[in-house]
gemmi code that builds the backbone of each chain (N, CA, C; Angstrom):
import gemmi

chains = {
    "A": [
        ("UNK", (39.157, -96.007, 186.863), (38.230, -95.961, 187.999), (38.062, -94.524, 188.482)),
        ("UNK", (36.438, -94.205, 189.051), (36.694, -92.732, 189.608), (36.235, -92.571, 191.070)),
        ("UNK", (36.640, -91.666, 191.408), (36.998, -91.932, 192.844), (36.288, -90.613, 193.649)),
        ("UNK", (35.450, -90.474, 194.600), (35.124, -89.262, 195.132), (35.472, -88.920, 196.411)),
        ("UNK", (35.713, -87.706, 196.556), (36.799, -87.806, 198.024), (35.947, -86.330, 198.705)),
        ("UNK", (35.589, -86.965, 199.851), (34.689, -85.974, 200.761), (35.598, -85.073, 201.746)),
        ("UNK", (35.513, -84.032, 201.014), (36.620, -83.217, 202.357), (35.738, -82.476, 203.030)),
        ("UNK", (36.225, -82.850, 204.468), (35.633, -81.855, 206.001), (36.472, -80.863, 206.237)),
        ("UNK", (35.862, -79.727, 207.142), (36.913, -79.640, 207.991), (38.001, -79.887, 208.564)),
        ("UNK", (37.191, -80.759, 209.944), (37.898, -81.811, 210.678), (37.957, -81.473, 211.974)),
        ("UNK", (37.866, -81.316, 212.982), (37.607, -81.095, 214.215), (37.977, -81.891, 215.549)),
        ("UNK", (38.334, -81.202, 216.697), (39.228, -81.724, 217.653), (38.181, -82.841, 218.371)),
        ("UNK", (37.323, -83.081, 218.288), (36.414, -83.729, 218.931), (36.173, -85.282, 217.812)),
        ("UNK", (36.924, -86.021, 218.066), (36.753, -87.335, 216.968), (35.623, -87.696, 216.642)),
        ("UNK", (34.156, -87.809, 217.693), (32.784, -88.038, 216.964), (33.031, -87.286, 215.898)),
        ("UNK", (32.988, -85.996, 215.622), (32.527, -84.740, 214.900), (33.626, -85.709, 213.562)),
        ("UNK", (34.503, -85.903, 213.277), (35.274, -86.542, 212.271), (34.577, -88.182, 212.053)),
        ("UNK", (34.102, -88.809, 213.010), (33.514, -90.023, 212.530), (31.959, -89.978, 211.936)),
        ("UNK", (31.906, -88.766, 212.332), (30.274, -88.836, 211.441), (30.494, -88.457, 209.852)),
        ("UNK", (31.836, -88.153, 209.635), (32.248, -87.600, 208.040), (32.434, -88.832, 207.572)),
        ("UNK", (33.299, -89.650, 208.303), (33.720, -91.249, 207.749), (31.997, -92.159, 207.709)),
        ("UNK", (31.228, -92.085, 208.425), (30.141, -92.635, 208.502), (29.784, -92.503, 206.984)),
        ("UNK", (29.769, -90.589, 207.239), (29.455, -90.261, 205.805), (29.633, -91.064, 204.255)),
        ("UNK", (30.871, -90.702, 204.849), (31.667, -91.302, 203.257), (30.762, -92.809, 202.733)),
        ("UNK", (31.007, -93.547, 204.230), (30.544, -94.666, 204.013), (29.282, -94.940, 203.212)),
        ("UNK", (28.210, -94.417, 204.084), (26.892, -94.463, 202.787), (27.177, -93.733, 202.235)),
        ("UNK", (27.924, -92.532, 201.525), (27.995, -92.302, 200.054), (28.307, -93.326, 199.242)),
        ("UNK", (29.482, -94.228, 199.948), (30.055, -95.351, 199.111), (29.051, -96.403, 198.688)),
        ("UNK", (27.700, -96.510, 199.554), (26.534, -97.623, 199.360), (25.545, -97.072, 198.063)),
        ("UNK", (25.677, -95.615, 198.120), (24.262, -94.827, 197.265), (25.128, -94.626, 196.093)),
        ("UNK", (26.173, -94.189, 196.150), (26.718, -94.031, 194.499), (26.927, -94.742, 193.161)),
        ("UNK", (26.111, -96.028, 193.869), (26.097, -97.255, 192.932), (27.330, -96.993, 191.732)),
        ("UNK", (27.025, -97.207, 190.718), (28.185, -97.864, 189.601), (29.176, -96.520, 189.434)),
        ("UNK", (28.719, -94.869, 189.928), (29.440, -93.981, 189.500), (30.602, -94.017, 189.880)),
        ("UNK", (30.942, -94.426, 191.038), (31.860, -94.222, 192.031), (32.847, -95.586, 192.362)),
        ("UNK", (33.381, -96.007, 192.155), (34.089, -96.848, 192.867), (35.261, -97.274, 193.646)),
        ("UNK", (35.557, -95.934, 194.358), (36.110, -95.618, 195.445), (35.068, -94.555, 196.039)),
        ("UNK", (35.450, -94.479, 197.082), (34.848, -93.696, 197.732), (35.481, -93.016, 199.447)),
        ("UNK", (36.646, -92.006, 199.803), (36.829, -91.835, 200.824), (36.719, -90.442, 201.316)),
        ("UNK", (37.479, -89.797, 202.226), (37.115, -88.875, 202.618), (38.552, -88.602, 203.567)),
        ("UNK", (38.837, -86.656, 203.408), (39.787, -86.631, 203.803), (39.378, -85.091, 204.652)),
        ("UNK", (40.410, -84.603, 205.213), (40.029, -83.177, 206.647), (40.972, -82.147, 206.137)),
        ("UNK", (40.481, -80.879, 205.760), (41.360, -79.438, 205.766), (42.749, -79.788, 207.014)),
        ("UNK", (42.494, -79.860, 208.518), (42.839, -80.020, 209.377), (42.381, -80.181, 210.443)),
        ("UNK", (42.945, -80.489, 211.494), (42.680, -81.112, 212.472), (42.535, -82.620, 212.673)),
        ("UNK", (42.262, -83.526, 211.174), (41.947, -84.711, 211.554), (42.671, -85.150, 210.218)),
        ("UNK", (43.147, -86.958, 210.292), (44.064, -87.438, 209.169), (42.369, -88.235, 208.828)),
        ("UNK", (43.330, -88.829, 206.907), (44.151, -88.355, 206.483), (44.061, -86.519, 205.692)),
        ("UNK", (45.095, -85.777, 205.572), (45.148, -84.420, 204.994), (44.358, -84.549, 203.640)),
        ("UNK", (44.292, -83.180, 202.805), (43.653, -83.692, 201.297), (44.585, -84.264, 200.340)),
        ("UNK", (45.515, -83.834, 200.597), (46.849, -84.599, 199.464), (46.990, -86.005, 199.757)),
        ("UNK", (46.821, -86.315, 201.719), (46.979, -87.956, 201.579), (45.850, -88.772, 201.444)),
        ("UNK", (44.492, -87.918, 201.589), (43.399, -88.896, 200.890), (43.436, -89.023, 199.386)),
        ("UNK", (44.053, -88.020, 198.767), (43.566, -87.775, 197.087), (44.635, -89.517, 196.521)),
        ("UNK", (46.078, -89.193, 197.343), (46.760, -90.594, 197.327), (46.366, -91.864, 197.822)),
        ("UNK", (45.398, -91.890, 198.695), (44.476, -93.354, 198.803), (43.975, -93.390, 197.424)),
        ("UNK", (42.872, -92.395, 197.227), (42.375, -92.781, 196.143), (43.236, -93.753, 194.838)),
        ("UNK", (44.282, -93.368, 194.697), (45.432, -93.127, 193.378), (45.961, -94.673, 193.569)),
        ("UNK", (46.122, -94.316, 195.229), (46.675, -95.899, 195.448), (45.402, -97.089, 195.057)),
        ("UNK", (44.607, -96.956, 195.349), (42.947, -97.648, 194.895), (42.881, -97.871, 193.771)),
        ("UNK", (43.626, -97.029, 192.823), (43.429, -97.163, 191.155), (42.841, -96.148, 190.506)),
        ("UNK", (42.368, -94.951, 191.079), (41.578, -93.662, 190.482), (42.467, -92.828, 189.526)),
        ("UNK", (41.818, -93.325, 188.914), (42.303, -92.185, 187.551), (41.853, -90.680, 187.212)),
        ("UNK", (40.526, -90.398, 188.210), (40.266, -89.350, 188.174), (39.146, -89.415, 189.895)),
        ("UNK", (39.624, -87.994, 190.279), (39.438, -87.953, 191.884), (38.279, -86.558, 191.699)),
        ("UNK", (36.822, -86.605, 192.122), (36.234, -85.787, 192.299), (35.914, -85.363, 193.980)),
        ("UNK", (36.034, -84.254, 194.236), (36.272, -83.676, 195.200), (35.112, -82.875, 195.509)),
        ("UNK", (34.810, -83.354, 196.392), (33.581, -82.805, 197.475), (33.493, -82.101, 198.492)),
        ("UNK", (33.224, -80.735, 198.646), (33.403, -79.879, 199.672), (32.399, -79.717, 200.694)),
        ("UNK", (32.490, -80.518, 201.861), (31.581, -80.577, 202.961), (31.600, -79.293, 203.776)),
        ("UNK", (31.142, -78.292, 203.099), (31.221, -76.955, 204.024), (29.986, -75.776, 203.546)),
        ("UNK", (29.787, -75.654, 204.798), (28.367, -74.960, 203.970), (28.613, -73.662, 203.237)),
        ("UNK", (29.431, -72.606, 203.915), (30.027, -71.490, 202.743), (31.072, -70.984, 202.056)),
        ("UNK", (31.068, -70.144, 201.262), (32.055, -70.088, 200.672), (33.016, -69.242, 200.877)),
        ("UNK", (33.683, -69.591, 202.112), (34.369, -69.291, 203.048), (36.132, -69.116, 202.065)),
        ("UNK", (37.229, -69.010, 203.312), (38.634, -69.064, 203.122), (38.529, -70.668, 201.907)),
        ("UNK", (38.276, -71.292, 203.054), (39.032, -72.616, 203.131), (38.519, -73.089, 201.584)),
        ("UNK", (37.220, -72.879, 201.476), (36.571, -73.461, 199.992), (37.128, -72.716, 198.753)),
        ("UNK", (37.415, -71.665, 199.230), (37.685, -70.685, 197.528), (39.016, -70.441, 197.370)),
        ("UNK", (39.945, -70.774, 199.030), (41.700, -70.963, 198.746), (42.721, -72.164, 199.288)),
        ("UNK", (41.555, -72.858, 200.556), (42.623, -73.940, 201.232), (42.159, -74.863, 200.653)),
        ("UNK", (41.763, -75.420, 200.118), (41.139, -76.573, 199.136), (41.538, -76.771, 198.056)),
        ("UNK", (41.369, -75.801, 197.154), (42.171, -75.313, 195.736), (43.791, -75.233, 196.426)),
        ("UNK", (44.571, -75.152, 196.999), (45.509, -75.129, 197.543), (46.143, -76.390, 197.972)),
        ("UNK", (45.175, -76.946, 198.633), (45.849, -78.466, 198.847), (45.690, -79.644, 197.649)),
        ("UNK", (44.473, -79.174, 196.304), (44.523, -79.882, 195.587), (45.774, -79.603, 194.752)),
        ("UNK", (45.951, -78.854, 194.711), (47.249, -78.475, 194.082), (48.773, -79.163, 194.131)),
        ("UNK", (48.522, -79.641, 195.369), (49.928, -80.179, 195.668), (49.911, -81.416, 194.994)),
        ("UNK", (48.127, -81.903, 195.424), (47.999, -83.272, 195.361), (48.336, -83.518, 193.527)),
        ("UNK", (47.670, -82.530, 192.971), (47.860, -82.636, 191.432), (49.501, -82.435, 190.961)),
        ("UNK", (50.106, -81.704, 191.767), (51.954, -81.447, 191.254), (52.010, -83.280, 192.024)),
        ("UNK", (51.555, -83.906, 193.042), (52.246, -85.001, 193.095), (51.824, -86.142, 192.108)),
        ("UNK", (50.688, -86.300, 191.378), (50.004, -87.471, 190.675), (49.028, -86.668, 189.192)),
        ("UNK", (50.349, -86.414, 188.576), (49.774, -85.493, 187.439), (48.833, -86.127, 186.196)),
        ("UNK", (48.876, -87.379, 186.538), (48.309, -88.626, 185.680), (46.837, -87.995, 186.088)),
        ("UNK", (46.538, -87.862, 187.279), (45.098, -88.011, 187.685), (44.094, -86.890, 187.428)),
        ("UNK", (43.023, -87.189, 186.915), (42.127, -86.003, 186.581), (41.472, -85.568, 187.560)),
        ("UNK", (41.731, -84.091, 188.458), (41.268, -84.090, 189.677), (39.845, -83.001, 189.344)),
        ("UNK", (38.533, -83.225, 189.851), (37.813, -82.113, 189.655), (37.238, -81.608, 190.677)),
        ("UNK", (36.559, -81.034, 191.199), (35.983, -80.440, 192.318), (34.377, -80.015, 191.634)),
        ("UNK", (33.674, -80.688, 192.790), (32.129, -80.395, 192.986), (31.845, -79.282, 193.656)),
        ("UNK", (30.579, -78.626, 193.624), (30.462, -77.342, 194.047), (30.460, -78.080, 195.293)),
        ("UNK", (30.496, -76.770, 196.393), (29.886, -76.703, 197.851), (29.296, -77.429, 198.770)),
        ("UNK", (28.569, -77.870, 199.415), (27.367, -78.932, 199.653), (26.310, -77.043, 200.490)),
        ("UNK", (26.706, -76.055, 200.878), (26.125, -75.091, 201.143), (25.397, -74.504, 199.754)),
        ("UNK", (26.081, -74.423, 198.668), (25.684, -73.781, 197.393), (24.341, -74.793, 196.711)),
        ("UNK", (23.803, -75.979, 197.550), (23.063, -76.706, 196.536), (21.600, -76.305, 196.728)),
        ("UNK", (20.778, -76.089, 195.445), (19.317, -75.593, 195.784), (18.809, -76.314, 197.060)),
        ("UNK", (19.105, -77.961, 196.930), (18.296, -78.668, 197.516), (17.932, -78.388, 199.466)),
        ("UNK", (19.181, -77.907, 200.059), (19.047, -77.718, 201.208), (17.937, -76.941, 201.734)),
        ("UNK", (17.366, -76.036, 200.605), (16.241, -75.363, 201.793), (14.883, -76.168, 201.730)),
        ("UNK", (14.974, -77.394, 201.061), (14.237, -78.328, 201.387), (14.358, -79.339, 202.370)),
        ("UNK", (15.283, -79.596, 202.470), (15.949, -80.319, 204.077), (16.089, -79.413, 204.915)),
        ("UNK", (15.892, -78.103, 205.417), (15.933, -77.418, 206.069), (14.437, -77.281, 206.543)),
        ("UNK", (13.310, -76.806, 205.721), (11.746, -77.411, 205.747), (11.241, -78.426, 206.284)),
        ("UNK", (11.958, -79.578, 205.838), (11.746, -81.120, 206.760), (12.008, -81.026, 208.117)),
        ("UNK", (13.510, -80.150, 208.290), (13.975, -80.352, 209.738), (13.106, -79.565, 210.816)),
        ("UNK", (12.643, -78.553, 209.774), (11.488, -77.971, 210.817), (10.295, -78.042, 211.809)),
        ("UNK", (9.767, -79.287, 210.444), (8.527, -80.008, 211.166), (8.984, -81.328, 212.438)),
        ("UNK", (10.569, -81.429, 212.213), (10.939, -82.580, 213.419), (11.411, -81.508, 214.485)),
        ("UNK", (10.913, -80.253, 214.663), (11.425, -79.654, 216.135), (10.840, -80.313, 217.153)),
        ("UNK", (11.208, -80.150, 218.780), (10.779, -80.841, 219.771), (11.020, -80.250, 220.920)),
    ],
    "B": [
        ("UNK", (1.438, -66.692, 216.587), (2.153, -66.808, 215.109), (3.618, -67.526, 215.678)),
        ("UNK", (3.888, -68.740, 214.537), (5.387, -69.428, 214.974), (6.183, -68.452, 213.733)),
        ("UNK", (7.438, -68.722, 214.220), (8.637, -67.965, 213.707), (9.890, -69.184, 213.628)),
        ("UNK", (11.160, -68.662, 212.588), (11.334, -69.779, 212.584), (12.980, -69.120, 212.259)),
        ("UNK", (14.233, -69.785, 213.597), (14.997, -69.023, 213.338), (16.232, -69.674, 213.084)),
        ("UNK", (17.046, -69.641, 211.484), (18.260, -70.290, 211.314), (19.045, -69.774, 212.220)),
        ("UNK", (19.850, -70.736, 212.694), (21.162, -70.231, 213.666), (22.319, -70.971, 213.043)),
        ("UNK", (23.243, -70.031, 212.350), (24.969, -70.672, 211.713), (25.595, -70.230, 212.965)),
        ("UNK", (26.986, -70.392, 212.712), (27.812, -70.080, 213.403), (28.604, -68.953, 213.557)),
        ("UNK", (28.665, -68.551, 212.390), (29.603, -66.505, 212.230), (30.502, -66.920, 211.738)),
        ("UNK", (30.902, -65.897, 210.943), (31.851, -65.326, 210.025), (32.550, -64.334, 210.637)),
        ("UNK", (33.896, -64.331, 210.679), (34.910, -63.178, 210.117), (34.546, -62.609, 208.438)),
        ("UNK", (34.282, -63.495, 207.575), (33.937, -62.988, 206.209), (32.589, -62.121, 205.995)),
        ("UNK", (32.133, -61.336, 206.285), (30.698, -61.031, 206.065), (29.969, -61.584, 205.017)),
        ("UNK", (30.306, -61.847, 203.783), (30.268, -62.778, 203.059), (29.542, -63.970, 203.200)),
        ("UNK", (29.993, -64.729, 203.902), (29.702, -65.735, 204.478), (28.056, -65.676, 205.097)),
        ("UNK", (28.111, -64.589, 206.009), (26.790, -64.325, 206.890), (26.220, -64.144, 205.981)),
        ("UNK", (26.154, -63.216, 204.638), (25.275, -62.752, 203.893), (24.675, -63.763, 203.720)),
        ("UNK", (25.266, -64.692, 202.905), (24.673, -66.392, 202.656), (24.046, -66.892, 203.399)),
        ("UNK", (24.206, -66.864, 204.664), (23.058, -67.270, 205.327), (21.437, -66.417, 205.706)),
        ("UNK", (21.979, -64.884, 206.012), (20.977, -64.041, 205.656), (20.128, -64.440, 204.621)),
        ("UNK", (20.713, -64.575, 203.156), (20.019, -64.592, 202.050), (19.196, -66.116, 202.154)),
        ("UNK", (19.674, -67.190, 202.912), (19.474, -68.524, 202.880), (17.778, -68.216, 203.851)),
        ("UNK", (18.240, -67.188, 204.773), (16.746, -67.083, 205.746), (15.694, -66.688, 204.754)),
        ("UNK", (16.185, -65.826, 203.951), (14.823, -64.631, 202.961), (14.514, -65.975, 201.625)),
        ("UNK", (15.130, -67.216, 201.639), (14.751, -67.716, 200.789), (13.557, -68.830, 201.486)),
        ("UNK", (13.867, -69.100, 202.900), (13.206, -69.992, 203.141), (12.087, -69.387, 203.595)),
        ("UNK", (12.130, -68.266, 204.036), (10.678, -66.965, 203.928), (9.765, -66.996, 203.378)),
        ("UNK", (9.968, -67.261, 201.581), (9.764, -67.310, 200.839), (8.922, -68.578, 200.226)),
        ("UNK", (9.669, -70.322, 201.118), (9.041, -71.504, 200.610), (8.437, -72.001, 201.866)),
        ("UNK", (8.488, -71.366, 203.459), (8.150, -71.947, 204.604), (6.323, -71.834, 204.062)),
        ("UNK", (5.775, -71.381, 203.229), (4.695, -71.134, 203.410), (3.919, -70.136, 204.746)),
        ("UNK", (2.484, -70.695, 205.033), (1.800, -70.374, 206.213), (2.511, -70.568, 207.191)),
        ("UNK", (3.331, -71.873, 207.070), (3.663, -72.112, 208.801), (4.738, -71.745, 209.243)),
        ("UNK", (5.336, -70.803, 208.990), (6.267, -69.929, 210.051), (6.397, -68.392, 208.974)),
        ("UNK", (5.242, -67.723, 210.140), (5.241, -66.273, 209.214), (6.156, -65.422, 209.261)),
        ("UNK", (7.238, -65.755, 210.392), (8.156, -65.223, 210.872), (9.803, -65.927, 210.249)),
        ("UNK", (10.666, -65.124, 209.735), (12.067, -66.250, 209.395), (12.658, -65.135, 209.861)),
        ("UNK", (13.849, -65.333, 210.619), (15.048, -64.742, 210.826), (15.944, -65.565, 210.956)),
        ("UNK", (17.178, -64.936, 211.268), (18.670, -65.952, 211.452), (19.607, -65.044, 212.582)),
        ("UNK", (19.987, -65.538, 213.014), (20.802, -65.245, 214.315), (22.239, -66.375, 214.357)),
        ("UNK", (23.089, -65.937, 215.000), (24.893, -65.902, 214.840), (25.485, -66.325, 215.805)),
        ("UNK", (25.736, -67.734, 216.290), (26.290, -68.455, 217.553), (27.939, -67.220, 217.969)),
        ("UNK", (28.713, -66.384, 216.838), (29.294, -65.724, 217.419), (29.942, -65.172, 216.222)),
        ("UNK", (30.712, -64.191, 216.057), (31.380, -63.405, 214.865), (30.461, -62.635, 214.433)),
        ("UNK", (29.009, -62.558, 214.208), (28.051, -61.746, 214.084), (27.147, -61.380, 214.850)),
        ("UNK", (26.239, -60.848, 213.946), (24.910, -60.273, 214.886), (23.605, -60.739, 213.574)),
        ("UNK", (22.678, -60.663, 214.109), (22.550, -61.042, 215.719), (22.736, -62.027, 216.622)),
        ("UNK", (22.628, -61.546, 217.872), (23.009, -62.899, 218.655), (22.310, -64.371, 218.763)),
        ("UNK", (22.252, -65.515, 219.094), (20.826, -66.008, 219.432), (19.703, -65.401, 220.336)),
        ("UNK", (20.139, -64.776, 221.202), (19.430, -64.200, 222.564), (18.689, -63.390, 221.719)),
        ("UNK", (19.430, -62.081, 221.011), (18.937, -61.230, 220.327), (17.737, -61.626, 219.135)),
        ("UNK", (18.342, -62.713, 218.343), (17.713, -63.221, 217.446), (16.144, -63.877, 217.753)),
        ("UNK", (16.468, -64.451, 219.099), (14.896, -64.837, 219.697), (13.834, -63.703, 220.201)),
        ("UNK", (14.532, -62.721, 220.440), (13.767, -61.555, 220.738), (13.226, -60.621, 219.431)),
        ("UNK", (13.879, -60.590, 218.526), (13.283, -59.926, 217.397), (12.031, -60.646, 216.541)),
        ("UNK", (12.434, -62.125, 216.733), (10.870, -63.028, 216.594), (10.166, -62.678, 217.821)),
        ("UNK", (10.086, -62.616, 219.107), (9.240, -62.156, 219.830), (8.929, -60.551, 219.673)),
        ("UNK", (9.090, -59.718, 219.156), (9.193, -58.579, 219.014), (8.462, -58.485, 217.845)),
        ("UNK", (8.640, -59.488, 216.935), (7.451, -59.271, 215.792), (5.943, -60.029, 216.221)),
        ("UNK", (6.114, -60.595, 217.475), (4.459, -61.259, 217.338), (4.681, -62.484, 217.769)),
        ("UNK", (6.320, -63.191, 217.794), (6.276, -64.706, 218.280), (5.694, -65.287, 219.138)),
        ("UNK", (4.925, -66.256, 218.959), (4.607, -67.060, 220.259), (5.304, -68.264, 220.036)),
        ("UNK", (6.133, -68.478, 219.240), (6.990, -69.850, 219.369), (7.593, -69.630, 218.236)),
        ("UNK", (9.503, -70.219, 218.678), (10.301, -70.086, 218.116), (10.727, -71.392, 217.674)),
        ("UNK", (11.173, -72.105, 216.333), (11.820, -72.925, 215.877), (13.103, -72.771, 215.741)),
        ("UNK", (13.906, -73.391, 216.077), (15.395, -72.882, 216.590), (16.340, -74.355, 215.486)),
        ("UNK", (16.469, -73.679, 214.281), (17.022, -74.546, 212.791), (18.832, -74.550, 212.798)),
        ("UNK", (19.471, -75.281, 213.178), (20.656, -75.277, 213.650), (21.512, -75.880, 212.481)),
        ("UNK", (22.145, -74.498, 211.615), (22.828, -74.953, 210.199), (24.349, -75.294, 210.574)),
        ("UNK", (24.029, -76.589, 210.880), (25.630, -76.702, 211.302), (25.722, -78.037, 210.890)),
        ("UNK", (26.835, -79.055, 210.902), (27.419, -80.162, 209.822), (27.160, -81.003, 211.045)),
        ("UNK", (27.761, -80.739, 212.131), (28.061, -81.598, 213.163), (27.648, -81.673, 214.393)),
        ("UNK", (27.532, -82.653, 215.348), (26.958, -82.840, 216.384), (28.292, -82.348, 217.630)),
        ("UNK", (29.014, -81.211, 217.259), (30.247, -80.587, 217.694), (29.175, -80.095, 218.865)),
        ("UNK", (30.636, -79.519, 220.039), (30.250, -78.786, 220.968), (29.220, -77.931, 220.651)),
        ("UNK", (29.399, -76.951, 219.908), (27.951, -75.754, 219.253), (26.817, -76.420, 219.219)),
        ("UNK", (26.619, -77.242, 218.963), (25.177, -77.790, 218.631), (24.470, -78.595, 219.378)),
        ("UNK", (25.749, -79.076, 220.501), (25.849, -80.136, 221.677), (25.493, -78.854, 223.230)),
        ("UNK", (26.388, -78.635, 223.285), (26.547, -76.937, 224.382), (25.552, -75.737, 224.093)),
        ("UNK", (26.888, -75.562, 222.890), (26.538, -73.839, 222.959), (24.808, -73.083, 223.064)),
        ("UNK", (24.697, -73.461, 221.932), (23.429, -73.123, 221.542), (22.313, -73.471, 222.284)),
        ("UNK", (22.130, -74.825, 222.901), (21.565, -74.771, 224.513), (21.365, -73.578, 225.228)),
        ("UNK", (23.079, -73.740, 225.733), (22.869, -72.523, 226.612), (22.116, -70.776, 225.774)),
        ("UNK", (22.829, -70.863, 225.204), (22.133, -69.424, 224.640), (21.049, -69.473, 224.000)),
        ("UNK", (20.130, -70.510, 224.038), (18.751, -70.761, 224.010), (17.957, -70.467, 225.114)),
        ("UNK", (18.775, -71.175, 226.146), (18.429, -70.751, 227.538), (18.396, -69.584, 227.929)),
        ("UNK", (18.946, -68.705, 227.918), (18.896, -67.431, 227.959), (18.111, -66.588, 227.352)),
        ("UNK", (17.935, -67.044, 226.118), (16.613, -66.310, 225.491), (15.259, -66.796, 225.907)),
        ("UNK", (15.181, -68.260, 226.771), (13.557, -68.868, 227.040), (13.854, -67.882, 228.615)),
        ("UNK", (14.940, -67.387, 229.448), (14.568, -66.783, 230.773), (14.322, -65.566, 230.417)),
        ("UNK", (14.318, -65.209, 228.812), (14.097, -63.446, 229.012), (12.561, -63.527, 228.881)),
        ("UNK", (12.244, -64.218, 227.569), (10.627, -64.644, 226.784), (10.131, -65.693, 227.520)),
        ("UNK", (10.167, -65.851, 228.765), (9.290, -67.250, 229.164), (8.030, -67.438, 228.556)),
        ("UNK", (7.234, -66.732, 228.274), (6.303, -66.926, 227.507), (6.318, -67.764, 226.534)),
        ("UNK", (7.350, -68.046, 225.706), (7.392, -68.277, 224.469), (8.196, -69.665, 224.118)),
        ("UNK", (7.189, -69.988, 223.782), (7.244, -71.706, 223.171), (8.812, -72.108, 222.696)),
        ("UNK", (10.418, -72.132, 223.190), (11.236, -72.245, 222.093), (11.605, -73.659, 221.928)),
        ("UNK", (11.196, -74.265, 220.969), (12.059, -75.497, 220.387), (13.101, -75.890, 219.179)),
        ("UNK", (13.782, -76.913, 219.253), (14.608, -76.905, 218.509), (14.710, -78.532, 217.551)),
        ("UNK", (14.963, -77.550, 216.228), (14.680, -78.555, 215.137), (16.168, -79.537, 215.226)),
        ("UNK", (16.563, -80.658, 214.659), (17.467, -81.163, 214.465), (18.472, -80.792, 213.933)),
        ("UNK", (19.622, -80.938, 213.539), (20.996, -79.767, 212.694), (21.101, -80.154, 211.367)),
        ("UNK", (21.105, -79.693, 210.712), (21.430, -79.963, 209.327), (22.383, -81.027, 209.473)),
        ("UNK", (22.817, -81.606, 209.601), (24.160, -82.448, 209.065), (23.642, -83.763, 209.598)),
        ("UNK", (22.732, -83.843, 209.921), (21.967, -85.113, 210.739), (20.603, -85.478, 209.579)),
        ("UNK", (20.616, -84.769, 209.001), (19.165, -84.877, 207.457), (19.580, -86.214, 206.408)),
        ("UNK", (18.844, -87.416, 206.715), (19.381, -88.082, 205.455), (19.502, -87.504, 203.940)),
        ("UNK", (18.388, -86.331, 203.833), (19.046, -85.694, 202.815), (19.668, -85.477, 202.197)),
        ("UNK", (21.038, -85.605, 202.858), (22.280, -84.595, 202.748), (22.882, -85.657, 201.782)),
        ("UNK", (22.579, -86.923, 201.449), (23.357, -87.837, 200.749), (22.961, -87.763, 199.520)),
        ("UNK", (21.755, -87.495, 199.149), (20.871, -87.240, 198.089), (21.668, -85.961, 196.980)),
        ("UNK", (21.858, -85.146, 198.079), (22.285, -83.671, 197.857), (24.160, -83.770, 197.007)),
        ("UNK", (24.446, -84.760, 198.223), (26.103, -84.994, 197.731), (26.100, -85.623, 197.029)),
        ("UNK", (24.949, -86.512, 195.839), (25.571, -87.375, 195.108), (25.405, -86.383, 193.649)),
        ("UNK", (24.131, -85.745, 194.405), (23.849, -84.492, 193.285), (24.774, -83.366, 192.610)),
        ("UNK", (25.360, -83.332, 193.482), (26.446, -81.880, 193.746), (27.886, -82.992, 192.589)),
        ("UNK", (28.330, -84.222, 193.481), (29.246, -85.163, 192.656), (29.200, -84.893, 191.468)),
        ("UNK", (28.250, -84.721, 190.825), (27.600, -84.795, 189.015), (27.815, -83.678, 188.630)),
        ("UNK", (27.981, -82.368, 189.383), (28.231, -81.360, 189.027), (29.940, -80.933, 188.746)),
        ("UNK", (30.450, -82.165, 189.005), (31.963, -81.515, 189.109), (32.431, -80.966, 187.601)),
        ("UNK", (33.647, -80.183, 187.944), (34.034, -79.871, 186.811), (35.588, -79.069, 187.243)),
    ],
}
model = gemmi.Model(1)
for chain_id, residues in chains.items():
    chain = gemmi.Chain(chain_id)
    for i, (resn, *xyz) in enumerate(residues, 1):
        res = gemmi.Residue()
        res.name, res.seqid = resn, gemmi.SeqId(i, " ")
        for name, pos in zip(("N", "CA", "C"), xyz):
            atom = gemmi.Atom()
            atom.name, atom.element = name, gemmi.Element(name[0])
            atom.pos, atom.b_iso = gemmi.Position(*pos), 0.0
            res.add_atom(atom)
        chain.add_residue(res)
    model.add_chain(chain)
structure = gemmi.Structure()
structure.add_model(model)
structure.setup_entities()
């Protein structure tokens, strides 16, 4: 089974963390047959960490965990605290094929959703 | 003439800002006719400021500012901050039309984008 795991931030303000879980959620509806897990875990500030979401997954049955970086640049956290916490997660569940997706900042598509959001100013 | 101004949040990394700099000169580039004006302005860690940032679109010719808020979450910044320091730039330019587009992280888009990015792992 493969499993995709949305990492945030995570932030002291719990809306700001339930709109990631929202997230996850319709990812889990749109990813039709690719995906069949689907959760989401926080750098810090909010549970679960990336090592204890990558272990939901594992516990779920994922044999291989793709990793999604909800951050728009390519900041500390994306190019060392991420790669850093997958790390642990991979020394703990060496069975599992862990990969990482680019960015969600690095994707062409945003300056087209950025265009849309324009015409909804108010 | 409308103008049309990304607002991130700032970097300690300059790095980081560049990316968004470069993210303004791209959408420069696809806004077409309707915003002859693109800049980007820095809720804090950079420059320019928002205040500042609304004035250099008024300074080129603005008569109305689109105020594009690249941020994930419906966090204090996007809730507060940026309000207020919107406000401050509509008491310097009263003249000038400023509204504000929705935040990136609120774009159904963005699911489209993450399932896209998923496929890219490696």
């Amino acid at each position: 089974m493969h499993a995709l795991l949305l990492i945030a931030h995570g932030s002291r303000r719990e809306a700001s963390n339930d709109e990631v879980r929202d997230l996850a959620q319709a990812l889990k509806h749109q990813t039709g047959d690719e995906f069949s897990i689907v959760e989401c875990a926080f750098l810090e500030l909010a549970e679960p960490s990336i090592p204890d979401g990558v272990s939901v997954c594992v516990e779920k049955g994922a044999e291989s965990v793709t990793v999604l970086p909800y951050f728009l640049s390519a900041g500390r956290h994306v190019v060392t605290d991420i790669p850093e916490e997958l790390q642990k997660a991979q020394a703990k569940h060496q069975q599992v094929n862990i990969k990482t997706a680019p960015y969600l900042g690095s994707a062409q598509g945003i300056i087209e959703i950025l265009i849309g959001l324009s015409k909804q100013a108010s």
